[in-house]
KOLKE-988469 format. One record per residue (C-alpha): x, y, z. Coordinates in steps of 0.2 Angstrom, whole numbers, plus 5000, padded with zeros to 4 digits. Each point is the difference from the previous one (the first is absolute). Layout:
N
XYZ...
***
This chain:
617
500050005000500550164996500750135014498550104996498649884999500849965019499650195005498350004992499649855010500650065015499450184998498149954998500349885015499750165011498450094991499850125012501650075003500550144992501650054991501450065012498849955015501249905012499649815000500949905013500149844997501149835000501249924987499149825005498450094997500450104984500949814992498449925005499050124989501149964987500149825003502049995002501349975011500550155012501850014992499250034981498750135008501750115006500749964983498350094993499950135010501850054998499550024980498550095005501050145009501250004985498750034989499450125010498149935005500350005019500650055016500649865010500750015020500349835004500149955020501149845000499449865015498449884998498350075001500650205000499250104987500750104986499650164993499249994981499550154988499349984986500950134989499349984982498249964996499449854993499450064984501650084996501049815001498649914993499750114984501849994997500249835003498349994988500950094986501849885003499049864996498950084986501950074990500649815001498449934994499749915016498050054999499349825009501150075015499450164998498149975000500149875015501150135009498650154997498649885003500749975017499950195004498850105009498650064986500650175000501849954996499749884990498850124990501550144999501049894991498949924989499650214994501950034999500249864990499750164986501850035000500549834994498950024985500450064982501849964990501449975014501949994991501249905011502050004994500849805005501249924996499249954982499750194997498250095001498649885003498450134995498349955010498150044999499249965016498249994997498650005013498649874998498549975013499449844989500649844999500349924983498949864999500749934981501350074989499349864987499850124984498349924995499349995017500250185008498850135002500950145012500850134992501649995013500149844996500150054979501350125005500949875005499849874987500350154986501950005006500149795001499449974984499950064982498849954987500149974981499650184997499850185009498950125000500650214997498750095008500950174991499749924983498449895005500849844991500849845003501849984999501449884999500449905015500449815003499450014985500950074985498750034985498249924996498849984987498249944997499049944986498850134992498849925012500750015017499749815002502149954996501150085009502049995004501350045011501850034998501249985015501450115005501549905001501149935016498750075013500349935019498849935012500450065018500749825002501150014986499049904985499950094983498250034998499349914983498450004991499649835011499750135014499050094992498949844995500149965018499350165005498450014992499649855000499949985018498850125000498849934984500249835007499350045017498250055002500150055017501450174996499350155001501050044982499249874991498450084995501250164992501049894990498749874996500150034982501849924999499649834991501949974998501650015004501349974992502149985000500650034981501850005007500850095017499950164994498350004992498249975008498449984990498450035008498449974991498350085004498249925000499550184995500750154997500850115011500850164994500450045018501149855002501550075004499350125009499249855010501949955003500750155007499149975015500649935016499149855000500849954984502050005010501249864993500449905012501349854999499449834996501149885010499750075018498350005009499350185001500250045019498750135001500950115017501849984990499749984981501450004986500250114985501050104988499650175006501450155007499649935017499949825008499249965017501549965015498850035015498349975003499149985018498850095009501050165005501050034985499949974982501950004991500350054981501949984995500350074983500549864986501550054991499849904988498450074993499950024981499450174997501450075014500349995017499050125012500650125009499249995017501149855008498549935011498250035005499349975018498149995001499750015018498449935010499550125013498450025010498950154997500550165002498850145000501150144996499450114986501250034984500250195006500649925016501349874990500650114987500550145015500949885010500949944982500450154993500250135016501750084992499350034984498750014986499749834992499749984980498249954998499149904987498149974999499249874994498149974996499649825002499349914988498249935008498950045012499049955016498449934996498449915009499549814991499049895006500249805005498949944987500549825006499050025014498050025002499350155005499050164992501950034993499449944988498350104997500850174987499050115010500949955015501450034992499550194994499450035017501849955009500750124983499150145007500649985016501749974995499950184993501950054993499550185002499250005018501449885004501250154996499350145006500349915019501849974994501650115001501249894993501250054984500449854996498549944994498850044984498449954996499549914987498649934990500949844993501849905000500450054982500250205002499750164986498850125000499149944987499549825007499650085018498750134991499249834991500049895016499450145011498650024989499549824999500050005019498950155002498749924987500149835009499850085018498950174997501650105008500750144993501850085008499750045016498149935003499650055016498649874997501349864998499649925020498250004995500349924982501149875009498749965013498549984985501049894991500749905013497949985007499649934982501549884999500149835008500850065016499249965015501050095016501149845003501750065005501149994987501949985000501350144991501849934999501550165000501750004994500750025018500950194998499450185008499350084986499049854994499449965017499450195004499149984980499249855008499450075016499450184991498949864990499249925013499350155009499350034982499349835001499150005015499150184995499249884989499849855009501249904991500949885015501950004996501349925010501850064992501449855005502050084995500949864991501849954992499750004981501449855001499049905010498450044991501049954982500949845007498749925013498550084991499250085014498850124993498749874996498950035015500050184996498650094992501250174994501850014996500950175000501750004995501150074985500849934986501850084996500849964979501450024994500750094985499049914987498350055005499049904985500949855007499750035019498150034996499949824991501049925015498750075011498549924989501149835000501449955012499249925011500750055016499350194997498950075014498750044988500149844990499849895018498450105005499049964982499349834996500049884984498850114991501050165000501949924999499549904986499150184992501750095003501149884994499049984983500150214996501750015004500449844990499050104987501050165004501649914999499549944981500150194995501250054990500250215003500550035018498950155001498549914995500349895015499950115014498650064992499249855002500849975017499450185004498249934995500349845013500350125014498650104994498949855002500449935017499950195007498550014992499349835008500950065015501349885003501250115002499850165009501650084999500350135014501850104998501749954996501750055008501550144994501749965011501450125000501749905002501550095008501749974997501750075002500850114987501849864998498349864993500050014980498949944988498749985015498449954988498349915009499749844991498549875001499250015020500650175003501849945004501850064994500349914983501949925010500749974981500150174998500550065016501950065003500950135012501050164994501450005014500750175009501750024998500949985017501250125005501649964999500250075020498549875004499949835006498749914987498649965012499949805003498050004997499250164990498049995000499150064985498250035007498449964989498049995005499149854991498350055006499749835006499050015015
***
């Protein structure tokens, strides 16, 4: 045990004594509290009055009592004894050394934790070793490309794996990735794939079209992935040679390697059983770490389209904290103004209903009822948050949110700001098929979606509509399906760069909030329009049709989309090329550090920290 983790225990042995308040005490009672011999408790307080901690007056002869003072407070040796073990990655002996702290300590560390966040450079004996230290307050469930539905859990798996192509957001195309070149018949049905030479698994294997092969077809093959029904219009695959794979299509699809740009579409190595918690890929980092406190990424030098810069990623799990970003970013930047970058996500928060279960759910003018009450614009006006913006549906412009605003009016008789809009809600909801049984509403657990959820049932009950709200992990909702014994479900649903292509995962991946809450009728509907859209040969003409999709579920109101999110990232000035990706994150093969230049009368610093805020939380 460290010398420290000896004072801590011994300083909290005595609660109500005070620092520099005169203890007197025996060495035979002082090693007993520390459970060792008399001769190692001299030892240890001998280090303690070096460091500093105490004042100690011993009496020499049995049973006479020396003079203790306690000199430094507890939270002072703890915090840095918290930070020693945090710097050398000793995290499972940090946590169990905080949770054995009183809870206001043990909170004070947890919220100086901020310090450690953000790009730390550290100067060895190999040279610099650049890290991103990351906060997460979710576990990763699965890192398995084709099962996971949490966008942390994306992050992560966009930086283990590559697919056969990627997609520029800048020039709204797919590029050139594992892949090399491709081309299709005039159809869309034939379709092939032309490998880039000498690329590396993680494990060292050169990646071959047999991979590829392997890929997919563990998802066609098997009916119970959540991918399947998205790439159900492969009817073969085939090796023509190691470099070239040949896919062949029951139907067209002109979004076909668009479909393949996504992450569920990840190579992954065909002679090692995918371990979901520590996959294998070829992408700029690979997995070295992964338990429940701390998630590792060490950067793969041999990746084929060049190393990255940042040397390793720490993802680390921490409970809660309810600190507003205001609060972070201060803390982080208190020296200086930070560099900013805002970034809109792509999505929204929305209302669905299960439509697995019974229930007046299922009556539409129950539905129109809840939509009234879920009003977006008297949800605002009770809100003063800038991070959010309303919205009247998941694919944003002005011109769609005019169209869908109207259709809801005309469905619901309420026009802007209906001061009529409780009394609309409560007709319809006395001519549906509800019958004042309570009914269940599952949240995506989070303060702003919990207080949207608590301003919605006080609008409830003015009706007479019997609401009982229950907070929930989404993770546990999309991985042990527990949203089936709920009537409502109000969560969100963040895409990535590729909106047409986050829109059809929503309506076909199976592990999708929305997509668990419908039944046979609807999932079988969604999958037959966008198999429809996918046969569309101009891109524009299929967001037009997607935008016609969303226009029908809104309209049978299925969705009822509330607001979505803007985040401000903050970094230091020394980060370059600090772009947002997919999920809001930094994009880490961009990433890289323009140093200072030390002066020549200066010591270079062992460890310099580079300070970023990832709004996270």
């Amino acid at each position: 045990m460290d010398i420290s983790e000896h004072y801590i225990q011994l300083r909290l042995n005595f609660p109500h004594i005070r620092d520099d308040q005169e203890l007197y005490i025996t060495v035979g009672e002082l090693a007993e509290l520390l459970c060792c011999t008399m001769r190692n408790m001299n030892l240890i307080m001998n280090k303690f009055k070096e460091n500093g901690w105490v004042s100690w007056s011993p009496q020499r002869g049995r049973g006479k009592k020396s003079m203790l003072i306690f000199c430094k407070p507890v939270a002072d040796v703890a915090s840095e004894r918290f930070d020693q073990l945090l710097n050398t990655n000793r995290m499972d002996d940090a946590y169990e050394m905080a949770s054995s702290l009183p809870p206001q300590i043990r909170e004070q560390l947890i919220h100086n934790l901020q310090h450690q966040f953000g790009l730390r450079s550290n100067e060895g004996v190999g040279g610099r070793v650049d890290t991103l230290r990351i906060p997460q307050n979710t576990l990763f469930r699965t890192l398995d490309p084709t099962q996971t539905a949490m966008w942390g859990e994306g992050f992560i798996i966009t930086e283990v794996f590559d697919r056969l192509v990627r997609y520029n957001a800048e020039r709204e195309q797919c590029e050139p990735s594992l892949a090399i070149a491709w081309e299709s018949d005039r159809e869309g049905k034939e379709w092939t794939f032309h490998l880039n030479k000498g690329i590396t698994f993680h494990h060292g294997r050169i990646m071959d079209a047999a991979d590829v092969k392997f890929t997919f077809e563990r998802i066609i093959f098997d009916p119970a992935n959540p991918c399947r029904t998205m790439l159900s219009s492969i009817q073969q695959v085939e090796v023509v040679d190691p470099l070239t794979i040949h896919f062949t299509l029951r139907k067209p699809n002109f979004m076909f390697p668009d479909l393949l740009s996504g992450l569920y579409a990840s190579i992954v190595p065909r002679d090692v059983e995918l371990d979901p918690l520590h996959p294998i890929g070829t992408g700029p980092y690979r997995i070295t770490r992964h338990d429940a406190n701390l998630l590792v990424l060490e950067v793969f030098p041999a990746y084929f389209r060049g190393r990255a810069y940042i040397d390793r990623v720490e993802v680390w799990q921490l409970p809660q904290i309810d600190l507003p970003g205001s609060v972070i970013k201060q803390r982080l930047f208190s020296d200086h103004e930070p560099r900013a970058v805002e970034h809109e996500i792509q999505g929204g928060v929305f209302m669905t209903f299960n439509m697995q279960k019974d229930g007046p759910q299922h009556d539409l003018r129950f539905r129109q009822a809840v939509r009234l009450l879920l009003n977006p614009d008297e949800l605002m006006n009770t809100r003063v948050d800038p991070d959010i913006r309303q919205t009247d549906r998941l694919i944003r412009g002005q011109e769609q949110e005019r169209r869908i605003r109207t259709s809801v009016e005309q469905a619901t008789g309420q026009t802007g700001l209906d001061k009529s809009s409780l009394r609309r809600a409560a007709s319809l909801l006395a001519h549906s098929s509800y019958e004042g049984q309570q009914l269940r509403v599952w949240v995506e657990e989070g303060e702003k979606m919990e207080l949207d959820m608590a301003w919605f049932a006080e609008r409830c009950a003015l009706v007479g509509l019997d609401i009982t709200i229950v907070p929930g992990n989404p993770a546990h909702a999309v991985y042990h399906n527990e949203i089936q014994s709920y009537e409502m479900v109000y969560t969100g649903e963040l895409f990535d760069e590729h909106v047409m292509r986050s829109l059809i995962t929503m309506y076909m991946f199976g592990n999708t909030l929305f997509l668990l809450a419908m039944n046979d009728y609807w999932r079988a509907e969604l999958a037959n329009e966008c198999e429809r859209i996918m046969m569309i040969e101009q891109s524009s003409l299929r967001m037009e049709r997607l935008i016609q999709l969303e226009d029908r579920l809104i309209e049978e109101s299925l969705i009822l989309p509330v607001y979505y999110f803007k985040e401000e990232h903050a970094y230091d000035a020394s980060l370059r090329n600090y772009k947002i990706a997919g999920y809001g994150l930094p994009d880490l093969r961009q990433l890289w550090i323009r140093r200072t230049p030390v002066s020549s009368n200066a010591e270079e610093q062992p460890e310099t920290g580079f300070p970023v805020y990832i709004p996270l939380w």
